[in-house]
C-alpha positions in Angstrom: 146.9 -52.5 142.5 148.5 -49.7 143.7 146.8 -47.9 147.0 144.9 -44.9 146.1 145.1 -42.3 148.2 146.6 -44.6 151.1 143.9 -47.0 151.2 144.1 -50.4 152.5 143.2 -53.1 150.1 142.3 -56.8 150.6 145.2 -57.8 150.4 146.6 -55.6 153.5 143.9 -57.7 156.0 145.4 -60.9 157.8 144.7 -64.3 156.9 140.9 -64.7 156.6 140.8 -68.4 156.6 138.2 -69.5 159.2 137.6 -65.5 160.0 134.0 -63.8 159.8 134.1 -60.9 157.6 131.8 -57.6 157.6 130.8 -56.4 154.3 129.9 -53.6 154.2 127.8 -53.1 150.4 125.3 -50.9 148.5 122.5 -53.3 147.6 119.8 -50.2 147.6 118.4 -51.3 144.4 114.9 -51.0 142.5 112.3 -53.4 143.1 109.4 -54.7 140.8 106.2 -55.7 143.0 104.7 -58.2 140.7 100.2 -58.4 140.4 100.8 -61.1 143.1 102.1 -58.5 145.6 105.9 -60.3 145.5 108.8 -58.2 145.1 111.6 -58.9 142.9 115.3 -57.0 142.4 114.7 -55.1 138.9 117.8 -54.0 138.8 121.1 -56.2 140.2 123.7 -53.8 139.1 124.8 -53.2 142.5 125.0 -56.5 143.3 126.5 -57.8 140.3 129.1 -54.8 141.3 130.3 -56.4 144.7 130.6 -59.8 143.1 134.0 -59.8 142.7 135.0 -59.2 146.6 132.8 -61.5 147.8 134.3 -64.1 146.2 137.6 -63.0 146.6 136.7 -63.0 150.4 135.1 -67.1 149.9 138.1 -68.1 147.8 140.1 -67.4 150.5 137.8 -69.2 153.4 136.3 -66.3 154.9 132.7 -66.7 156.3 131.1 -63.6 154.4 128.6 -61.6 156.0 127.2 -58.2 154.0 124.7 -55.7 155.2 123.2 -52.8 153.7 120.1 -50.4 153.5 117.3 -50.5 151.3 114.8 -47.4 150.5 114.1 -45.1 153.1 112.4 -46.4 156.1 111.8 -44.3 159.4 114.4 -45.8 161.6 112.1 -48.8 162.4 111.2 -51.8 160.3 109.4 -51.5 157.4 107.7 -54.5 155.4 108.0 -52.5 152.0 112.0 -52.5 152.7 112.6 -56.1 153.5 115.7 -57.7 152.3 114.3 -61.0 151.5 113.9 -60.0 148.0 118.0 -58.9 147.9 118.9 -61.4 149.7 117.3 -64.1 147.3 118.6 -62.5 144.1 122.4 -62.3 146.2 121.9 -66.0 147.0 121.5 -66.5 143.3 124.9 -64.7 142.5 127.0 -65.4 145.2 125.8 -68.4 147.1 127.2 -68.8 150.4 127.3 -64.5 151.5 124.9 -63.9 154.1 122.8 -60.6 154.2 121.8 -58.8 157.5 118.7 -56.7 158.1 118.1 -54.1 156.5 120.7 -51.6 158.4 118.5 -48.6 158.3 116.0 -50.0 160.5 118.3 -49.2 163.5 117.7 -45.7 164.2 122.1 -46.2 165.5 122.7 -47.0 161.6 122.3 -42.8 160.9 122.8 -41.5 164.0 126.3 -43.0 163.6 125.7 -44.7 167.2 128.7 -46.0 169.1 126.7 -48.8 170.4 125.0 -49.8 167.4 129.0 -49.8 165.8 129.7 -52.3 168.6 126.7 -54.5 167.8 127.3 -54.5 164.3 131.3 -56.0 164.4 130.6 -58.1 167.4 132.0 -61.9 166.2 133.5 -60.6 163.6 137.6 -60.4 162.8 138.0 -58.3 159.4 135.6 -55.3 157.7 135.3 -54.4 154.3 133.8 -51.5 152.5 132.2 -52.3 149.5 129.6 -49.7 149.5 130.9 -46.4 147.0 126.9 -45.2 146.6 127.1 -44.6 150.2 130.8 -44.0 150.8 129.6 -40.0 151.5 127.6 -40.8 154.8 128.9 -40.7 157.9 127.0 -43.5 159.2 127.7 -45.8 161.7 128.2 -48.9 159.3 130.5 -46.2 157.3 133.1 -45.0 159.4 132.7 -47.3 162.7 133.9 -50.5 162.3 137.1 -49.3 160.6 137.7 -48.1 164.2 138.2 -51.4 166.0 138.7 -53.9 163.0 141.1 -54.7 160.4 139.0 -53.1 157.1 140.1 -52.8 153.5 138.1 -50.9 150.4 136.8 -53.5 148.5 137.8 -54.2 144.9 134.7 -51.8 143.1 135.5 -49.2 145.7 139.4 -48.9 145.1 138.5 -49.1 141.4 135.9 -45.9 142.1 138.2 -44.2 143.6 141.3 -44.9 141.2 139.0 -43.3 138.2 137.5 -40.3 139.8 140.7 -39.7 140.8 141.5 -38.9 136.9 139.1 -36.3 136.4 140.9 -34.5 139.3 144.4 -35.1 138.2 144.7 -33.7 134.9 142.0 -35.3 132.5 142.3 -35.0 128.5 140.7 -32.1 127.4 138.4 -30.5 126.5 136.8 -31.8 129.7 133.6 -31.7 129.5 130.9 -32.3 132.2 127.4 -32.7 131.6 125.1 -32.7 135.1 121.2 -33.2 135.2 118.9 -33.9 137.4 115.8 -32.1 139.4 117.5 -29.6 142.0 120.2 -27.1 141.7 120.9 -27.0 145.6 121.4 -30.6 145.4 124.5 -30.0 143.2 124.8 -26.1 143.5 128.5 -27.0 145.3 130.1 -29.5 142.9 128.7 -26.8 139.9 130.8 -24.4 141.6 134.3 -27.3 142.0 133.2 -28.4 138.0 133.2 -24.6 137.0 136.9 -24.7 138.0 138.1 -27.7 136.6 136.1 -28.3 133.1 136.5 -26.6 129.8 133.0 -26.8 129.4 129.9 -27.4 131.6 126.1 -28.3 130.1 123.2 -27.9 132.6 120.3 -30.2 131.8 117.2 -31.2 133.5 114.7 -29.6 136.0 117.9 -27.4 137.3 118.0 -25.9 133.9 115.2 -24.2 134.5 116.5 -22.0 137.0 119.7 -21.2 135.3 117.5 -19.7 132.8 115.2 -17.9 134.9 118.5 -16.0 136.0 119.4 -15.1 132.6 115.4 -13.2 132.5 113.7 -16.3 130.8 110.1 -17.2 131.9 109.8 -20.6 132.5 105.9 -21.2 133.1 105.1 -24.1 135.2 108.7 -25.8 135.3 111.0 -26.3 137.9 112.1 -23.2 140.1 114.3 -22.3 142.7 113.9 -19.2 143.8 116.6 -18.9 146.3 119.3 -20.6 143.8 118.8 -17.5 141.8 122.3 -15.6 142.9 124.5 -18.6 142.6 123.4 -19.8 138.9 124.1 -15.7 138.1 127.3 -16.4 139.5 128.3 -19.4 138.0 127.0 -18.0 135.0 129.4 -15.3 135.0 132.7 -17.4 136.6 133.9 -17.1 132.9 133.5 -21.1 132.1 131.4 -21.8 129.0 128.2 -23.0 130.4 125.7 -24.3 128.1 121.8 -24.5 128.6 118.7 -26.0 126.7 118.2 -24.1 123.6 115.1 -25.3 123.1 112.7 -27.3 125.2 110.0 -30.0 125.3 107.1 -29.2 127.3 104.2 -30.4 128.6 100.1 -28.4 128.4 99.0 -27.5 131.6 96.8 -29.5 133.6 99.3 -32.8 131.5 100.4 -35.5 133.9 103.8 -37.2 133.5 105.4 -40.2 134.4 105.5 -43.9 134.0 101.7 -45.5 133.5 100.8 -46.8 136.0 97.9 -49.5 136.5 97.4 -49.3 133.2 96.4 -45.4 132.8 99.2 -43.5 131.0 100.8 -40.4 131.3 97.8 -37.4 129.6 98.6 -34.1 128.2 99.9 -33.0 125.1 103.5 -31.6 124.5 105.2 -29.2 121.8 108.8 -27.7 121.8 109.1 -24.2 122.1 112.4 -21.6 122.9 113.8 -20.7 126.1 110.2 -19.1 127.3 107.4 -20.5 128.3 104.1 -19.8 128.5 101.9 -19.6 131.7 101.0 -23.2 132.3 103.3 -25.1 130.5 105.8 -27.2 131.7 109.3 -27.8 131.0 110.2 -31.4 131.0 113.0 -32.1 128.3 115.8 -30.6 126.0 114.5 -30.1 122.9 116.1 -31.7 119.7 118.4 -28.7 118.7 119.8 -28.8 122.0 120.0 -32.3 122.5 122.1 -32.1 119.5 123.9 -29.2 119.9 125.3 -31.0 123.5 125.9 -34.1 121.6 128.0 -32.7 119.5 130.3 -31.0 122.4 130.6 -34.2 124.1 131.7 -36.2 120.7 134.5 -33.7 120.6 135.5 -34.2 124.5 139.1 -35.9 125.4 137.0 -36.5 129.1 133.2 -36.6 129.8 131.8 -37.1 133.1 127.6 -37.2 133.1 125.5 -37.2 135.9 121.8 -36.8 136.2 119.3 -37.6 133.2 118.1 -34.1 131.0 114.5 -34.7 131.8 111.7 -36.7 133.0 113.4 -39.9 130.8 110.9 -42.1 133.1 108.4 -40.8 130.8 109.0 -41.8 127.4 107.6 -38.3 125.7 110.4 -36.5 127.5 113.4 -39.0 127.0 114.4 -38.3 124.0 117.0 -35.6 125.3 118.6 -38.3 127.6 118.7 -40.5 125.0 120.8 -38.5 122.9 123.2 -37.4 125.0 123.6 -41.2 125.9 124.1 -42.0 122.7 126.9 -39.3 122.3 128.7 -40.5 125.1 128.6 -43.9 124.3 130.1 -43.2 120.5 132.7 -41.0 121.8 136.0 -41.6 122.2 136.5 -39.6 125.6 137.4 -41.7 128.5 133.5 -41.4 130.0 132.4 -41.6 133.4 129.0 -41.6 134.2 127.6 -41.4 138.1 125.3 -43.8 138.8 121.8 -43.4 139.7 119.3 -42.4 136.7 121.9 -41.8 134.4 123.3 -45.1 135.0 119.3 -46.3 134.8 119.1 -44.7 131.6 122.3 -46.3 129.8 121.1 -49.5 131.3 117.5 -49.3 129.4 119.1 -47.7 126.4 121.6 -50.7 126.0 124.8 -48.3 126.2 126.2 -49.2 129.5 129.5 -51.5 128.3 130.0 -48.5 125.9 131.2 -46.4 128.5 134.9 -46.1 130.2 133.4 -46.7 133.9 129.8 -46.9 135.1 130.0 -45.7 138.9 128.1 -47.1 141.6 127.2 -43.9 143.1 125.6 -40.8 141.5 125.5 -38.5 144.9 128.8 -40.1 146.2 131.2 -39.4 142.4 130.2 -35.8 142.8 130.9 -35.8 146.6 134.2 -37.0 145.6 134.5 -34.2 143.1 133.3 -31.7 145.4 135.6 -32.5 148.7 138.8 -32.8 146.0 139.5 -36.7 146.6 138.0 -37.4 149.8 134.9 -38.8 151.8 134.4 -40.0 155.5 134.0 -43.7 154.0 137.8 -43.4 152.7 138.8 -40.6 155.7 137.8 -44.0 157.8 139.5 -46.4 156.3 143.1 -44.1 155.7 142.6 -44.5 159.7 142.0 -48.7 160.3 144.5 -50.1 162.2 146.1 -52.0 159.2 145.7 -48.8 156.7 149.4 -48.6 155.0 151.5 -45.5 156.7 
């Protein structure tokens, strides 16, 4: 494989037989707590995703060491974000890899703390990033040990960054980029970098809303921004075709949504109704017209990249929308790449996710990469290891 963007690759660290290797990998994946209490992975994508570096580290006679986070704890240990339940589905897949603690229990792992860097690589000869999903944080297990050690992007990472790279360097058209999800500040910057790039952009999920709102739509109950207001107007009017929800599904007021849970469902009833809504109601989904009328947009596409679900899909009244546009992008014949994070969730319920050209890692991290044209301190880090090709 050719370096991207001046990476090192495995194959540029020294002979690892004998040598204790850092891997650095993204194992921040669901868990299922069972009625007894036990948790268990739900979802081993992630895992499954590093796979082929680890071995290609143990083929070689390297002792393999990975760490990683898992869930958010407050800088200090946590029982609910143990490893033991990662570390026994990894020891399943990849007998023979170690797993540190969980990384974020160091308050050093966010801080980015020199000392906690030097803890971390102590014994060890070689680093390797295998972590895309969190390849946009400058943390200390990020960009410190490509400091002092011999590091190379594992194989998943090189491969993320050799197909993002596409979408930046002329992609078929139309190109057409279809971003959900809850918040437009979340992904108010990488609107702005798509707006540029794409030939068309559809706006889905709770962001919708306030996309709308700008155009003078009430939206009731749903999701609002207030102070996002001025940039959807601008983006609005940045001359790229930017489609909203044409219709939407919405929930009564005083409804509840979401998975059951303990056995009590989800309450309320729903109805689809145009771009207003009435005090009270909720907006939760695309409706059908719109669900089709993006479908068809993306069928036609030479290049798709989706990110973020186009509403609550967790909730199976207001999934429908997702489902569609899943559907779409799995039939098409664009080269498709969809971030990871729900929307990867969702392909993986639906069935669709070897129907799609590449299935990133990282959700946040792909439209960082988007956003900063190429580049993120995990790869910034690496271009700088002592080993990196010059």
């Amino acid at each position: 494989m050719k370096p991207p963007g001046g990476l090192p690759l495995l194959e540029d660290l020294p002979d690892l037989d004998g040598r204790r290797v850092l891997v650095r990998v993204d194992f921040n994946v669901p868990l299922h707590i069972g009625i007894d209490g036990r948790a268990t992975v739900a979802d081993d994508f992630r895992i499954r995703a590093a796979l082929p570096t680890l071995c290609w580290l143990l083929d070689r006679g390297a002792e393999v060491v990975a760490c990683s986070h898992l869930g958010r704890p407050a800088d200090t240990r946590d029982p609910r974000w143990e490893m033991g339940p990662v570390r026994e589905r990894l020891e399943a897949l990849c007998p023979g890899v170690a797993l540190t603690d969980n990384l974020r229990f160091n308050p050093g792992e966010r801080a980015n703390d020199p000392a906690f860097v030097a803890s971390l690589i102590e014994g060890f000869d070689a680093y390797v990033n295998e972590a895309f999903g969190v390849a946009h944080r400058r943390h200390a297990s990020i960009v410190g040990p490509p400091q002092f050690l011999p590091s190379a992007a594992g194989l998943r990472l090189a491969k993320e960054v050799e197909v993002l790279s596409c979408l930046l360097d002329g992609p078929a058209r139309p190109f057409v980029a279809v971003v959900g999800g809850a918040k437009v500040a979340d992904k108010i910057k990488v609107l702005k970098v798509l707006a540029t790039r794409v030939d068309t952009l559809i706006v889905g999920g709770g962001m919708a809303f306030t996309f709308l709102a700008a155009l003078g739509h009430s939206v009731g109950s749903s999701l609002l921004e207030p102070e996002q207001l001025s940039a959807c107007r601008e983006l609005l009017d940045s001359g790229t075709e930017i489609l909203l929800p044409t219709d939407i599904r919405a929930l009564e007021p005083g409804g509840t949504f979401g998975r059951p849970a303990d056995g009590v469902g989800p309450r309320g009833g729903t109805k689809v109704t145009e771009r207003d809504l009435a005090d009270g109601w909720t907006g939760l989904d695309i409706g059908p017209d719109a669900a089709a009328t993006f479908a068809d947009v993306v069928r036609q596409a030479g290049t798709v990249l989706w990110n973020g679900p186009m509403g609550a899909f967790e909730d199976v009244r207001f999934a429908s929308g997702t489902r569609v546009v899943a559907q779409a992008v799995a039939e098409s014949d664009a080269f498709s790449v969809v971030g990871g994070g729900d929307s990867a969730s969702a392909l993986e319920e639906l069935g669709l996710a070897d129907r799609v050209s590449f299935l990133s890692t990282g959700g946040g991290a792909s439209l960082c990469f988007i956003e900063g044209d190429g580049d993120l301190p995990a790869l910034d880090a690496l271009r700088h290891a002592p080993n990196a090709p010059r």
